[in-house]
Structures are given as structure tokens and as C-alpha cells.
N, C-alpha and C positions, 0 to 999 in steps of 0.2 A: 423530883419531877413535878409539873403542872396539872395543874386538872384544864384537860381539853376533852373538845367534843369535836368526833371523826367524821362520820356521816351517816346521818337516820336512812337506814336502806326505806325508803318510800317516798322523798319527796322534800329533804332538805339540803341547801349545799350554798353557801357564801365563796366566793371567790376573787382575788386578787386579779389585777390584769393590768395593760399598759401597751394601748396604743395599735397602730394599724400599719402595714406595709410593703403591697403589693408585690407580690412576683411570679400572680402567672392573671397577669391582666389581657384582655384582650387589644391592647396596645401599650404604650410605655413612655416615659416620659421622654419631654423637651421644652426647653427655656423659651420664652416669648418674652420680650419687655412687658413692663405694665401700662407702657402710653406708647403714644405714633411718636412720639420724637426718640422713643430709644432705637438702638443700634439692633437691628435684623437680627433674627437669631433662628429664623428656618433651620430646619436641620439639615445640615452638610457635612459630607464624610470628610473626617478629618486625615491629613495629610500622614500623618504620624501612630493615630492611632489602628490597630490591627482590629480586621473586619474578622472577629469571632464568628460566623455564620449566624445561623438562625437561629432565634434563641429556644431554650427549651426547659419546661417547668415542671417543676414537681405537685401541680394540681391534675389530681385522676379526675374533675367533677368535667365534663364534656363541656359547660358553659365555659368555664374559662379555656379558651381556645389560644394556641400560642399566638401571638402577635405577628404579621406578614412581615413585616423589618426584620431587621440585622440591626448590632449596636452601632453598624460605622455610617445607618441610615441615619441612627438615634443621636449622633453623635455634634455638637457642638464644637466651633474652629472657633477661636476670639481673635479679633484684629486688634483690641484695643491694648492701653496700656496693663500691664500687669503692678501692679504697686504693695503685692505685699504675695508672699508663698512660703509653705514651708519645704517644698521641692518633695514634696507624695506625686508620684505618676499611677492613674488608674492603669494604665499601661502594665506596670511592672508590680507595683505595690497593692495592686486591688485583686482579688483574687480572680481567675480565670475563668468561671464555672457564675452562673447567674443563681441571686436567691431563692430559696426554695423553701416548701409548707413543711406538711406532714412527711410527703415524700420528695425523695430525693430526684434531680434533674432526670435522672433514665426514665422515670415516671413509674419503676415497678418495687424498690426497693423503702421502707419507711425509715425514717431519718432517727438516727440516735440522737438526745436531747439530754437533758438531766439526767442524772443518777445520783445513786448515794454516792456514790465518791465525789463526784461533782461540787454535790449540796456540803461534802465536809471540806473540799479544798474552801468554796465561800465560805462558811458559817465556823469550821473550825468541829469540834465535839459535843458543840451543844446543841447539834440535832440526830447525834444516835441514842437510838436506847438499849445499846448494848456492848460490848469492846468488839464485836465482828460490824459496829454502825450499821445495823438496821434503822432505819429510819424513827424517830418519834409519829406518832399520829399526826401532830401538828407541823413537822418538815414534810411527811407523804404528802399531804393536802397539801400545803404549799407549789412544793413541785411537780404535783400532777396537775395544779389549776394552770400554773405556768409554764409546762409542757403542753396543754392543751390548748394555752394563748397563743403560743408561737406555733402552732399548727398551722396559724395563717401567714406566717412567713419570717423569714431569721432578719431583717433587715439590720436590725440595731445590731445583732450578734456579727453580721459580717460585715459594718463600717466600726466597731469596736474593736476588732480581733485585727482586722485589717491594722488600723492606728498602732496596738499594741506592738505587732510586727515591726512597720516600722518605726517605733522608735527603740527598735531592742528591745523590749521588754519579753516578748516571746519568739523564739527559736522555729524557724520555718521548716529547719531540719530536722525537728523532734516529730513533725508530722508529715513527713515523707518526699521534703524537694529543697532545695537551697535556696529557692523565690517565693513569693504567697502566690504566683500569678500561675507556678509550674502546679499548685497544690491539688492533688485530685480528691475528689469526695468521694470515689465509689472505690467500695471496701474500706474506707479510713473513717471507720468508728471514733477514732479519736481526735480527728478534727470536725465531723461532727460534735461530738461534746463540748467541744469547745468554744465553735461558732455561740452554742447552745448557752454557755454557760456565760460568755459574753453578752445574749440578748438579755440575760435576766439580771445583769448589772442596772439595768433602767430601772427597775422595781426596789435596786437597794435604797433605803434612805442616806447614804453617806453622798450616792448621786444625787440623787433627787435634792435635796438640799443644796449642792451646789450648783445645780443649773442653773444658766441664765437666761432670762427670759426678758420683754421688752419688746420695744418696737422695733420696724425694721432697721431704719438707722439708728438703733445701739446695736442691734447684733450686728451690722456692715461693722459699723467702727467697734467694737471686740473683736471681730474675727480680724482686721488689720492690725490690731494688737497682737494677735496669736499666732496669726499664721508667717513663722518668721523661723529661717533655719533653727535647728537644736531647738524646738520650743519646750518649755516647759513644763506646759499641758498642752494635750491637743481635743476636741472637739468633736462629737457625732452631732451632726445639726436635725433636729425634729419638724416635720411640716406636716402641717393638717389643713385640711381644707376652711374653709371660712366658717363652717356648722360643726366643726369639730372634731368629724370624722375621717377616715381614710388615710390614717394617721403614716408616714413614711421615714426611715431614717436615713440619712446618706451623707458621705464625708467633704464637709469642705477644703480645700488647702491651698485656693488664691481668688486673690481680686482683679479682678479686672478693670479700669477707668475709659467708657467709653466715649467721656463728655460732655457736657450740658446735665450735670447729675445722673448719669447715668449710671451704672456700674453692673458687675454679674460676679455674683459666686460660684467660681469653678469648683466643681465637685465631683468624685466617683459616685453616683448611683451602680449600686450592686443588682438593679435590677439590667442593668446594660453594663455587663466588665468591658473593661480594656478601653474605654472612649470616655473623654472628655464631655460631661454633662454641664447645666448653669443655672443657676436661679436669678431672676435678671433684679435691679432693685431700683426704683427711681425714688433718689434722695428728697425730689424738690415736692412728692406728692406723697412720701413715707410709704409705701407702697412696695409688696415684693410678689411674684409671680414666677411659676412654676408648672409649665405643660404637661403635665403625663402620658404623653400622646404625643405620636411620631406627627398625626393630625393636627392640628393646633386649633381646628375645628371642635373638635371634641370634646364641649366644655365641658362634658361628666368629667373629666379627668385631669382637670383644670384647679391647681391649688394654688391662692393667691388671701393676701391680707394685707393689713394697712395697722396701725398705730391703735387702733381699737381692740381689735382683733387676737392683735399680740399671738399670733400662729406661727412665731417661730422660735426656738429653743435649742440650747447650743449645752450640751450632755456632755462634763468632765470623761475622760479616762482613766484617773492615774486614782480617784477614791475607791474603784470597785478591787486595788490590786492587794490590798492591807486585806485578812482575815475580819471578817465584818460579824460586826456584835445578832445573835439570833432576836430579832423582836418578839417573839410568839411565844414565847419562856421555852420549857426543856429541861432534858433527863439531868434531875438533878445530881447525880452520878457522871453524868458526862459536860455536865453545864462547864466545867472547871477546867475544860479542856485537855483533861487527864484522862488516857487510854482505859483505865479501870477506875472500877468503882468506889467512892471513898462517902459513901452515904452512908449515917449509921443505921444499922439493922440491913446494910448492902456488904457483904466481905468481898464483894466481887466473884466466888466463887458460886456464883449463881441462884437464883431465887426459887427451884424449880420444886422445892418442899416448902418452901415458906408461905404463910397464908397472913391477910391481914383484915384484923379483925374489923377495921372500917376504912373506906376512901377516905384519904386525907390530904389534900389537893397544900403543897407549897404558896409562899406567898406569893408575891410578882414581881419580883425583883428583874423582871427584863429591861434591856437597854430603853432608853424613850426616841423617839421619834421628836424631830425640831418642827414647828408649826409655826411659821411665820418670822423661823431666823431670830425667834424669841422663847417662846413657851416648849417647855419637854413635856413631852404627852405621851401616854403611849395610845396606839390606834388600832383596832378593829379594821381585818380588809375585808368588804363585802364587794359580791361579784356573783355575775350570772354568765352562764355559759348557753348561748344560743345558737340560731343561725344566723349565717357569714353575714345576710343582708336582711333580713325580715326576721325581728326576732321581739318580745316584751322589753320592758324597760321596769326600770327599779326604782321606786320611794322608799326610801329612809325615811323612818318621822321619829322620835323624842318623844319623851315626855309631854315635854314645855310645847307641841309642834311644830317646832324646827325639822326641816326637811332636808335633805337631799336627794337627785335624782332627777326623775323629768316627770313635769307637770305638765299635760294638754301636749306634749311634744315635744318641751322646752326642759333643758337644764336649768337647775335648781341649785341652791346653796344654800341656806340658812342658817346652818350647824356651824355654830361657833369651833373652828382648830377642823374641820370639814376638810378633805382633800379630794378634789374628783382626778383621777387618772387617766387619761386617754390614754391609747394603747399605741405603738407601730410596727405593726405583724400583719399587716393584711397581705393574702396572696392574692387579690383582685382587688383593680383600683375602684371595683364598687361596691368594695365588703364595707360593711357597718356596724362594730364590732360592741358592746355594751363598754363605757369602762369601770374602771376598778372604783370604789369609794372608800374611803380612810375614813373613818368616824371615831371619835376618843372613843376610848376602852370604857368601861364599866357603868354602861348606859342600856336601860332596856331600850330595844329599840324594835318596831313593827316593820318588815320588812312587807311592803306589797310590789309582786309581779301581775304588770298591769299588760294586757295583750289587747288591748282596745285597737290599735291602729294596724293589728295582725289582719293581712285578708284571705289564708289560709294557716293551718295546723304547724305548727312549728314544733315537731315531734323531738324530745330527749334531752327539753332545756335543765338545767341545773341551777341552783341560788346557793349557795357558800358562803362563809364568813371562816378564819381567819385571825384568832386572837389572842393577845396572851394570855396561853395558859389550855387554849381550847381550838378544837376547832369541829366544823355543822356542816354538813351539807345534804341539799333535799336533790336525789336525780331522779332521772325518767316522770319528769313534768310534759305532758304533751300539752302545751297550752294552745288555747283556742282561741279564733278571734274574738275579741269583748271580753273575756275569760279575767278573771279579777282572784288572785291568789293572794291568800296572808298568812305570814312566819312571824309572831312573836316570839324575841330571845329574853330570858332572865341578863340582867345584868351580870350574873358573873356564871352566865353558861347554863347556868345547872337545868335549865327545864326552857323548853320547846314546844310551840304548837305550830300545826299546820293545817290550814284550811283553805279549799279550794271551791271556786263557783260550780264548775264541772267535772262529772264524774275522771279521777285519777286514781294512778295504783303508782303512789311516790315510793321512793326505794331511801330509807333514813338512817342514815352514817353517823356514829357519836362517837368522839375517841375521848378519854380519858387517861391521867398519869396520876399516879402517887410517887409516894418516896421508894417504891418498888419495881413498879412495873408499869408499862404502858396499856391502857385498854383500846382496840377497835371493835362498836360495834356496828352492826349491820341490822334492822330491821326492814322486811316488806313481806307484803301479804296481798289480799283479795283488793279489788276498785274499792277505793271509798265515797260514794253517791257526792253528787254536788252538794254542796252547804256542810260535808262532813266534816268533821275535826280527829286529828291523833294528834295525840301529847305524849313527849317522852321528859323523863325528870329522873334527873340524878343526883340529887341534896348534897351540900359539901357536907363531907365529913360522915356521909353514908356509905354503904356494898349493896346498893339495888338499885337495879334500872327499873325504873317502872315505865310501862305502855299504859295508855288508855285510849281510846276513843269514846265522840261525842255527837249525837246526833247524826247518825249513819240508818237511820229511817226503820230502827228495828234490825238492821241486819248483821251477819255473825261475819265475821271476819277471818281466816286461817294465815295464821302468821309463821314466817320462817323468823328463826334468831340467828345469827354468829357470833360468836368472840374470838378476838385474835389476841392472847395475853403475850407481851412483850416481858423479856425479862434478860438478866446474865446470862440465863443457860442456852437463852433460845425462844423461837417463836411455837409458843401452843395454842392451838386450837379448837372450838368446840362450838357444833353447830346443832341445832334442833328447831324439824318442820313440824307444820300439824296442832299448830297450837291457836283453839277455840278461841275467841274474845268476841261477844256482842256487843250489840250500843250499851255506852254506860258501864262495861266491865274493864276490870284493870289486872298488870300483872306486872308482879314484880321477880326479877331477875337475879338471884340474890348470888351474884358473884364474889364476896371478898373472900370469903374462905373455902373458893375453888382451885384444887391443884389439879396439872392433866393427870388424866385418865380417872375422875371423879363424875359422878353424877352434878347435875346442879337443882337445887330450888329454885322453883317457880311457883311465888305465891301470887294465887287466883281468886277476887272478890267480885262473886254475882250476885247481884239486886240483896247485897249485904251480907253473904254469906262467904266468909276466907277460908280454903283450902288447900295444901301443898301439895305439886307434885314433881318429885325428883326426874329431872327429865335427865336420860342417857345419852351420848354424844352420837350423832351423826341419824338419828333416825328421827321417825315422828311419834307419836304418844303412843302407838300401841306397845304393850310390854314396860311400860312404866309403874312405876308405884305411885299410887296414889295416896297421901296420907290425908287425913283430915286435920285440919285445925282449925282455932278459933278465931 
């Protein structure tokens, strides 16, 4: 097992992400040329395509309102030449039911997404920590950052799943109909999961690496290369707007020639099943355009770029379909892909009397990540979870200060092997989602959440990371407008700080693994005053959490703990409130040699003075022993 770090219950949290994808916009897309000489592309009900009624989405927020259209208003007719297809009908082959958030179309039921089985068909055994695959600390985080991504909409998971279908590769009959277009979503858990587990194929690197990217005319002439009977690979195409944002994914599978360099990529948009959508592209100006809106008026909803730009991105199928290597490390018991345990001092018959005498965190022998189609690296995913439209933004800084993230407004890059991630999961085409950042592994790095350009409270945001061997996160950050937050990480996990301009009460997640067992912990307690600071530090090759705070104006703090100890036999637990700490004191958490149903040490140092007290499971201090020490 790895040494990770889970989440500081008070106010830490890194996160992974990837991209934006509307599907309960207040209107929806359609193709416009990019110039007065292309070929009309009004929207007109198509002859062929079936008018599915009113569309209906799976956002409960009352702003996003369903759209007055139908898809067969949405819908796109081409006159032109067709010059390359691979014969997909959104018709037949697109699924019948329009994309959806958190919750599903009916708008009353919440949508299944990930699970541990899920996470083991991707990843294979090397993100259980036990032979029932319980999750590791660093697969939970994982898949609850990316369960929480696609809360704003499945888009990549339903032009992926869709592909897969048809080219064989998955059975439409395994999830309850003989066509994708008959498939129903309510009551079918299991194509839920699946849509689900096809959106978080964007975030593997075996895709991401093979994406192709470019201007508009290479992606035109690669998709006339692809889209051709029995193809080979087939393609999820990615669009974002010109700034970045409102990231969407939807399936190509013909060109259309309408003359004078004109051209249009017919596509299923999942946001409109069953009809003929387009993205229009004029050759002679490099230039591609895409209406999100039955309006054509409606430039909020208006996605278009040019050769600079490079906003559009053509996402393999067939890399995410092989069992994909875990990047985050993992039980080392189960890394080998072996149902049971083969780690020495692990017999597999369970660790549930064994104690060890110190954290001894494995090397890092995880897969590497490819950085520029040259260098293997492996990377840290850092991420913020806000809101959909109004939310902080994130600087990465280094050492050396190299950056990433957004400066004055602006995306940033400076971090040598840097990857920024935009996401396509928006269920409103005016969400504006933070994205993911990939940063090489084993770099301290100063994480600031910056809320300057906020002009109200943006309640319950989260910062995460993400990395082999560990994974952080800081939740219930209520940032405020002007609000200036900073996370310094150790380079190899072990020790955390977090300091915020205005008074917050962060909730701080820290997971850890040995060659035994998995640790999750959870710290939060009282507000910590603006300017304050809490540190958590967990030393390789130590058994104590240590807390401290710093500069909290004199005031006492009451802190809750948890542990979730992962092992063979099973998930144990041990939780204790009520535990004092003023400015300037420290406590250490002295877990290595806890079996359940034991007391734990908690050693306490005020204004110099160290004392233990055995705290008991599930209550607060009173009734404890207090021993004194030196």
C-alpha cells in the first residue's frame, strides 16, 4: 500500500475534473456557418428524424428551465454533399432519453454513477483494499471528485457508450432493449453506471494521450479519414467555447460538402436524441461554429474557434476498453491484481489483531503519465469543486514560481509537464466549471483559492489533490468575495497547512496506506478566525497524526476525530469529539498500534507541557483517562 492523504475534515480537498456539458440549458444547440457565404443552417424539422416531444432534464435548480423546443425544432436537414460517414443514425443508434446531471430526466430520482465495481472493471484490483474491494482512500477520492464532476451532465459518457454500442463492443441487450434508442433510464441502475463510467474514460490517460487536437481543418480532414464504414476507432468530438469554458461532448459520424469551402459535421448531440445536429466549418477562414440555441441570436450559447484557439478535440474509444493501469499507487495486496493478499506480513486472512509498529508508506512504483508524447511523469490532480457559474479559481505555484491556474482572470501555464484539464459535463450551457490541473508529482506546491472576482458567497466549495500514493482534501470552504485562501502541500504528502483570509470552519480529509491497511481520516472543529492556520503532519515512516493550529487570536478550538481503518477483515472505525486545542497547541493521534475496540493515544502539548490521554471510541473526553507524560 501507498501512503495517501484522504481528506482534512475542515477545509482541504484537491480534485480531478474534465470538462463541461449542458443538458438542462435554457435552450440547446444548432449549427450556424461561420461566414454569409456558408449554406443556411436555421433550424428545420427534419424529414426523417422523429420529433421526441419536449425535452426534459434532470436539473432540480429552477434556473435552468427546460427549453421551449422539441429536438425535431433543434434539428438540422443537410442538402449538401455527404463525402465521408460511418452510417451511426442518432435516430436509431443515439439513445432515446436526452442528457442528464445529478438527477435523472423525471427530475425526481438521483442518477447512479460510479461505484466500486465500476472503479474495478476500469482500474482492475489496484484500487481495492480488501478482497470484498472496498475502495482505497485514494480510488474513494478519485471517484467521488468524478462523480461529483459529472453531476453537471453525462455528455461524454452518453456519446461514448453510444459509439461503443455501435460498433459491438457493448450489448444493448445486457441493459434492457435490443436498440440504444429503445433504452430506458428509469429503474436501470446499470446503464446508468455505465453511461457513468464511460464519462470518466476522458480523465484516463491512455485517452487523453491519444487525443487529437488541432485546428479546425485537421480535425475536418481526420474525421474524413474516420468516419468511414467498419472504422477502426471512432471518435467523441469536444467543444468549448473560445474562453474555455462550457466545455460539451457530442458524436460525429458525417461530412457534409456544401461548396465554396464550406462543410458541416453531422453529429448526435445527446442533448437533442433522435435528430440530426452540425457543426458548420469554413475551410477558407479555418473556422468552426456551433449554436447552442434553437436561437441563433443567443450568443451566450454560441461555441465557435478558429486555428488559434484549437477548441476542438476528437476523444478515441477503443484505449479506455483494455483494464487501465491505477496512477495514484494502491493496496499493495491488491496492486497485482490478485483477489487476495500476497504482501508479506498480509496472509490475506485479515489484519484485524495485527498492529504496526510504524506507517511505512511503499515506494511509487505507479504507472507514469505521458507529458508531451515524450517524457513519463507521474502527476498530481489538483481540483476545486464550486459553483456551476460563480465560483474561486486556483494558483498552483512551485518552488522556482512556476504557476498554473488563473491569474487576474486569465489561464496560466508555466509548470514545466503542467496539464490543465477542461471538463464536458455542464448541465447549463452557462455553467463554468473550474478545471482539473495535473502537476508532476513530488513538488511542494502552494495551492491559493482566490475568490476575488466572486460578488456573492459561494457556500461549500472544496480544493483536492489527488496523487500517487496519497490523496487531501479541504471541504465546507464558504469563500467570500475578495477571500484569498492558502494550502501548502509537503512534497511527498506528509504535512498540510491551511490558511484562510476569513473566518472558516474547513472539514480536513487525510487518507493514508501501509503495507497493511488503509487509513481515512477526518478532522473539523470550531471557526478558525481569519488569518488562522491548521496543520496536519503525518512523517513517513511515523503512527501519529499530528493537528496543530496557529495564530487563531488566542482561541480554543473543540475538535472532532475519525478513523476509518481499512484492512482484510473489514472496515473499522473510531471516532472521538471534544477534544481542546488552543492557539499554538498540538496533538498527536497515535494510531499505529490501534486494533478495534481499543482505546487510542492522543498526545497533547500546551505552551510546552506533553500529556496523554487515552481517548475511548465514539464519545467526547469525559470519562477518559488521562495519563501524564513527559
Amino acid at each position: 500500500m501507498k501512503k495517501q492523504l484522504t481528506a482534512l475534515a475542515g477545509g482541504l480537498l484537491m480534485v480531478a475534473a474534465v470538462g463541461a456539458c449542458g443538458s438542462s440549458s435554457s435552450s440547446s444547440a444548432d449549427a450556424s456557418g461561420p461566414s454569409s457565404s456558408s449554406t443556411s443552417t436555421d433550424a428545420s424539422t427534419s424529414t426523417t428524424a422523429p420529433n421526441v416531444g419536449q425535452r426534459v432534464f434532470g436539473d432540480s435548480n429552477p434556473a435552468n428551465a427546460d427549453p421551449s423546443g422539441t429536438s425535431a425544432q433543434a434539428a438540422y436537414t443537410p442538402t449538401g454533399t455527404i463525402v465521408a460517414s460511418d452510417n451511426f443514425d442518432p435516430a436509431t443508434n443515439g439513445f432515446g432519453f436526452a442528457n442528464y446531471g445529478s438527477i435523472l430526466p423525471d427530475g425526481s430520482t438521483a442518477a447512479t454513477d460510479l461505484t466500486a465495481q465500476t472503479m474495478q472493471q476500469i482500474y482492475g484490483n489496484a484500487v481495492c483494499a480488501d478482497t470484498q474491494c472496498d475502495l482505497t482512500p485514494e480510488a474513494q477520492s478519485w471517484m467521488s471528485q468524478v462523480n461529483q464532476a459529472m453531476a453537471g451532465g453525462h455528455c461524454f459518457g452518453f456519446s461514448d457508450a453510444a459509439l461503443q454500442f455501435f460498433a459491438g463492443k457493448a450489448d444493448p441487450n445486457t441493459y434492457g432493449a435490443s436498440t440504444v434508442s429503445q433504452l430506458n433510464y428509469n429503474g436501470n441502475s446499470n446503464l446508468q453506471s455505465f453511461i457513468a463510467e464511460n464519462w470518466a474514460f476522458q480523465e484516463l490517460p491512455s485517452v487523453q494521450g491519444a487525443q487529437i487536437k488541432g485546428d479546425p481543418n485537421t480535425i475536418l480532414n481526420d474525421l474524413k479519414q474516420a468516419l468511414t464504414p467498419n472504422p477502426t476507432e471512432m471518435y467523441t468530438i469536444a467543444i468549448f467555447k473560445a474562453d474555455g469554458t462550457g466545455g460539451h461532448a457530442i458524436t460525429p459520424y458525417a461530412i457534409e460538402d456544401d461548396g465554396n469551402g464550406q462543410f458541416h459535421i453531422l453529429v448526435y448531440d445527446n442533448n437533442w436524441p433522435g435528430v440530426t445536429r452540425a457543426i458548420a466549418v469554413d475551410t477558407n477562414a479555418d473556422t468552426w461554429q456551433y449554436n447552442a440555441a434553437i436561437n441563433p441570436n443567443e450568443s451566450s450559447e454560441l461555441y465557435q474557434g478558429d486555428a488559434q484557439s484549437q477548441s476542438l478535440s476528437l476523444f478515441p474509444t477503443t484505449p479506455a476498453l483494455a483494464t487501465q493501469p491505477w496512477p495514484y499507487g494502491g493496496n499493495a495486496s491488491q496492486g497485482s491484481g490478485s483477489s487476495t493478499s500476497t504482501t508479506a506480513g498480509n496472509s490475506g486472512s485479515g489484519n484485524s489483531g495485527a498492529s504496526s509498529a510504524a506507517f511505512s508508506p511503499g515506494p511509487h512504483d505507479t504507472p507514469a503519465f505521458l507529458v508531451d508524447d515524450q517524457t513519463a511523469t507521474e502527476l498530481d490532480d489538483i481540483y476545486l469543486d464550486g459553483g456551476d457559474q460563480e465560483h474561486g479559481h486556483l494558483l498552483i505555484t512551485n518552488p522556482s514560481g512556476q504557476h498554473v491556474g488563473y491569474v487576474n482572470g486569465q489561464q496560466v501555464n508555466t509548470i514545466p509537464g503542467a496539464i490543465i484539464e477542461n471538463q464536458t459535463s455542464d448541465e447549463d450551457w452557462s455553467e463554468n466549471s473550474e478545471p482539473d490541473y495535473l502537476v508532476p508529482d513530488g513538488v511542494q506546491y502552494t495551492i491559493t483559492l482566490d475568490g476575488t472576482a466572486l460578488t456573492e458567497q459561494d457556500p461549500s466549495e472544496d480544493v483536492g489533490i489527488v496523487a500517487p500514493g496519497y490523496d487531501l482534501e479541504v471541504d465546507n470552504i464558504n469563500l467570500n468575495p475578495g477571500e484569498t485562501d492558502t494550502m501548502k502541500v509537503a512534497a511527498d504528502g506528509s504535512s498540510v497547512s491551511y490558511n484562510a483570509s476569513a473566518q472558516q470552519a474547513p472539514v480536513l480529509n487525510y487518507g493514508v496506506s501501509d503495507t497493511t491497511s488503509d487509513y481515512s481520516f477526518v478532522v473539523s472543529g470550531d471557526d478558525i478566525p481569519a488569518n488562522g492556520t491548521v496543520n496536519l503532519d503525518l512523517p513517513a515512516g511515523g503512527s501519529g497524526l499530528a493537528i496543530s493550529t496557529a495564530d487563531t487570536g488566542g482561541a480554543t478550538n473543540t475538535l472532532s476525530l475519525s478513523l476509518d481503518k481499512e484492512d482484510d477483515s473489514g472496515s473499522h472505525t473510531f471516532a472521538h469529539g471534544g477534544i481542546a486545542l488552543a492557539d499554538g497547541d498540538s496533538a498527536t493521534l497515535n494510531f499505529g498500534d490501534w486494533s478495534p475496540g481499543q482505546s487510542m493515544p492522543l498526545v497533547i502539548t500546551q505552551s510546552g507541557v506533553t500529556h496523554t490521554e487515552n481517548l475511548s471510541d465514539g464519545g467526547d473526553n469525559s470519562g477518559n483517562t488521562g495519563n501524564s507524560g513527559s
